[in-house]
TIPATI-909908 format. One record per atom (N, C-alpha, C, O, CB): z, y, x negated; residue in three letters. Coordinates in steps of 0.02 Angstrom, whole numbers, plus 50000, padded with zeros to 5 digits. Glycine has a CB too. Layout:
% residues N
ZYXALA;...
END
This chain:
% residues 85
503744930850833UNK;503774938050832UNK;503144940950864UNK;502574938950850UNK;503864940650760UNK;503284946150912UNK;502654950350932UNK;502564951750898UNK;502934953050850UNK;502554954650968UNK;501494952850909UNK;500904956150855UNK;500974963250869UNK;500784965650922UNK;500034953550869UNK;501374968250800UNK;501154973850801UNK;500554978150855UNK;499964976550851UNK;501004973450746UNK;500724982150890UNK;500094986250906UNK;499704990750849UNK;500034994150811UNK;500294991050959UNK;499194990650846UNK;498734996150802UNK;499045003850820UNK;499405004850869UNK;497794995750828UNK;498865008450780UNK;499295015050791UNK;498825017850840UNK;499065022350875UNK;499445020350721UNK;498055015850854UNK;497605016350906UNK;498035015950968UNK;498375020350995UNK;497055010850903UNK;497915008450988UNK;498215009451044UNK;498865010151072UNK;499015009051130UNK;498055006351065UNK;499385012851011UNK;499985015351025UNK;500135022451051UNK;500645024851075UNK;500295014450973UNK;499545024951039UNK;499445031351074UNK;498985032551115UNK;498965038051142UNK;499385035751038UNK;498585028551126UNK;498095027551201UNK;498735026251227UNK;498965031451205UNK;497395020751215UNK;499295023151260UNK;499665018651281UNK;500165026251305UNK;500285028551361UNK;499925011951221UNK;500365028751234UNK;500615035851249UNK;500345040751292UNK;500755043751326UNK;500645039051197UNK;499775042251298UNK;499365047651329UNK;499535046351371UNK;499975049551399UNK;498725048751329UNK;499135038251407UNK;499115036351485UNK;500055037351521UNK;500215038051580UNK;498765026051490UNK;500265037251491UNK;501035035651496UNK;500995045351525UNK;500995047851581UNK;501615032151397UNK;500965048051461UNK;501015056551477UNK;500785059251541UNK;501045062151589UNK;500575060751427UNK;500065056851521UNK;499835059251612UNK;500035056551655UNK;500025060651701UNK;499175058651638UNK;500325050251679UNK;500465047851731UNK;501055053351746UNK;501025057451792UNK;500585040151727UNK;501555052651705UNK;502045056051703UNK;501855062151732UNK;502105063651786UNK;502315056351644UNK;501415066051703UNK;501155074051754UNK;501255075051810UNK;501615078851841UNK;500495075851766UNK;500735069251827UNK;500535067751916UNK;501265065751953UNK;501425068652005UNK;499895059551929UNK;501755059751916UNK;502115058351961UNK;502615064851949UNK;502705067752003UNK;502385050951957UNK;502935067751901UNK;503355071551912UNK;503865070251889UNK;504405072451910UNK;503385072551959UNK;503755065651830UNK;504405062051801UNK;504465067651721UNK;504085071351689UNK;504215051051784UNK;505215065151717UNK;505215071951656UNK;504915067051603UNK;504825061251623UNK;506135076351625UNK;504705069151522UNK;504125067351479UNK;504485061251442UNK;504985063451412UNK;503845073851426UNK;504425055251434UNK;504765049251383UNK;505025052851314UNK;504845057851283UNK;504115042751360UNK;505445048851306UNK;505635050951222UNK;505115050351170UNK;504545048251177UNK;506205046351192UNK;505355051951128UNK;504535052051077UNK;504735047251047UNK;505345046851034UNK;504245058951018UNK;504395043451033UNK;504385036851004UNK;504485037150919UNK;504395041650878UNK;503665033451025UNK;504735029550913UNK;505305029050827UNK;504675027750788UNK;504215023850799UNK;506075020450812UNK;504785032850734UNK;504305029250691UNK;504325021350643UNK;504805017850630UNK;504225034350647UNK;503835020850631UNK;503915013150598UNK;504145012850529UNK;504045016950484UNK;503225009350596UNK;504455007750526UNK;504905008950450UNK;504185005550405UNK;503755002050431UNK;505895002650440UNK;504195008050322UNK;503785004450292UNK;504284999050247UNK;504874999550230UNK;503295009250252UNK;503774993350236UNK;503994989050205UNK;504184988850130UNK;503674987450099UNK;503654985550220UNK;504694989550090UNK;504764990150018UNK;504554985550005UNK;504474981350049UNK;505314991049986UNK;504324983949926UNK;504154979549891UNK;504714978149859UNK;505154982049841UNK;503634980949858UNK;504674970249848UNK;505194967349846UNK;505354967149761UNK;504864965149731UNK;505114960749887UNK;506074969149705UNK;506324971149658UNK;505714965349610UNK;505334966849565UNK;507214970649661UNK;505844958049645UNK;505554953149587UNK;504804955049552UNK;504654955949493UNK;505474945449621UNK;504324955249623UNK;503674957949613UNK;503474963449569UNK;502924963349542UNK;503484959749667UNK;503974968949559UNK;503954973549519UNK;503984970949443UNK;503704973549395UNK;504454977849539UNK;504384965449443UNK;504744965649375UNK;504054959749342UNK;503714959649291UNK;505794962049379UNK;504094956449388UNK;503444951649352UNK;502764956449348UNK;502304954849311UNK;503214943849409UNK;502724962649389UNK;501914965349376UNK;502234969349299UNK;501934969249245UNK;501454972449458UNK;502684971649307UNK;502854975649238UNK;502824969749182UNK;502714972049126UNK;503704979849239UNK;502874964949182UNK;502744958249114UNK;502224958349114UNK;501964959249059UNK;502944950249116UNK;501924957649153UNK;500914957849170UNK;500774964149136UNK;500394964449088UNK;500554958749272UNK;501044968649158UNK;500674975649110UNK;500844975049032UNK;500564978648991UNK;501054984449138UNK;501224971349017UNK;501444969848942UNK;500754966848897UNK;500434968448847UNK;502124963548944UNK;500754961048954UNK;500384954948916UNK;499574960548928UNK;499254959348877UNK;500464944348970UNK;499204965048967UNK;498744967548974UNK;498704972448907UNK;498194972048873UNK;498744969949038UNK;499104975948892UNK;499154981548858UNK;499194977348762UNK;499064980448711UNK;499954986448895UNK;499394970548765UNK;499354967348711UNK;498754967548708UNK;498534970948662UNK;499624961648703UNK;498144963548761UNK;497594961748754UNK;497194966948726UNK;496814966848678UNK;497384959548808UNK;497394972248771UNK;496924978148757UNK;497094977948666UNK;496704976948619UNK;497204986948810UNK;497584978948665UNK;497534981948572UNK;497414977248532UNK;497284979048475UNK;498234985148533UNK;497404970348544UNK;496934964248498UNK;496024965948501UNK;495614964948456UNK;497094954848545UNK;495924968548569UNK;495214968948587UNK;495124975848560UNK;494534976448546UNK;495004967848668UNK;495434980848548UNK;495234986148502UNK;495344985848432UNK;495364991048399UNK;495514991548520UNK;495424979448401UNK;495454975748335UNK;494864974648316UNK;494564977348270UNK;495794969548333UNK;494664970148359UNK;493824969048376UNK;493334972348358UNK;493494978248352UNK;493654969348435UNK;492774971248345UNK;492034977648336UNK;491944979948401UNK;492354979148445UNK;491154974348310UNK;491204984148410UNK;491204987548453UNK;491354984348519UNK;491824985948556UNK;490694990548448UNK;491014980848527UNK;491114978148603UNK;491874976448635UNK;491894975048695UNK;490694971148606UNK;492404976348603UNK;493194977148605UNK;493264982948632UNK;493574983948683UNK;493584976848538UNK;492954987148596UNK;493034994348644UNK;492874993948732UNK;493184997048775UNK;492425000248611UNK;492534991248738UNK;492374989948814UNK;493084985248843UNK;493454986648890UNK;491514984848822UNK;493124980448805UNK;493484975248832UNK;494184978748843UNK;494414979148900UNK;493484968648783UNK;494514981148790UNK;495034988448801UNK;495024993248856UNK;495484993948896UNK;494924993348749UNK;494494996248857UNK;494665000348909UNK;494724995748977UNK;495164996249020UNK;494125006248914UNK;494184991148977UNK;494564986949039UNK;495104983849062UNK;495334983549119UNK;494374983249050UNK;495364980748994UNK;496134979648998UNK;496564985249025UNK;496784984149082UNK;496414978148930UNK;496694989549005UNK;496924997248993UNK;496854999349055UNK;497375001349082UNK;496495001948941UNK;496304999349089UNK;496084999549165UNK;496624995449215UNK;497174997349234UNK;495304995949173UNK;496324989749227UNK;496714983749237UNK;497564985049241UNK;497834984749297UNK;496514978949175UNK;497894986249192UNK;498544985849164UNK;498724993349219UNK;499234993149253UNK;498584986249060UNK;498404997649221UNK;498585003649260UNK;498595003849332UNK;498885007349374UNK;498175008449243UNK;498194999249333UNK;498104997349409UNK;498604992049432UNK;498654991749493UNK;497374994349423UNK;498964988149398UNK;499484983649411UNK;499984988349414UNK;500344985949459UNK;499594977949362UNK;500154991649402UNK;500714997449364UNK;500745000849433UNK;501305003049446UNK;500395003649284UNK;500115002149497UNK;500185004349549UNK;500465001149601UNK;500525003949656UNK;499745006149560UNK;
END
């Protein structure tokens, strides 16, 4: 499979294309397709959502804990939210 172009030089590529077009007198190219994005795939979801399970346990054993659990919690808690993205 061809290497993607950068969106850089997909529009350096465009410009030069535009102006040439000026000079020669040709009518303007079609505007170009945008790029599809890639979904994330159903499984990945379902295993990070078990992961946020097992995080959100940790956290509330570590807020069982004395003080320093409190730290360890909010990092879990952190953590677990950020998988969740």
């Amino acid at each position: 499979m061809a290497k993607k172009k950068s969106v850089l030089v997909q529009r350096v590529n465009e410009l030069e294309d535009a102006v040439t077009r000026m000079f020669t007198g040709e009518p303007p190219a079609a505007a170009p397709k945008k790029r599809k994005k890639r979904k994330a795939k159903k499984a990945a979801k379902a295993s990070s959502a078990r992961g946020g399970k097992k995080t959100a346990k940790s956290a509330k054993k570590a807020k069982k804990s004395r003080k320093g659990g409190r730290k360890a919690a909010k990092k879990t808690k952190r953590k677990a939210k950020k998988a969740r993205r």
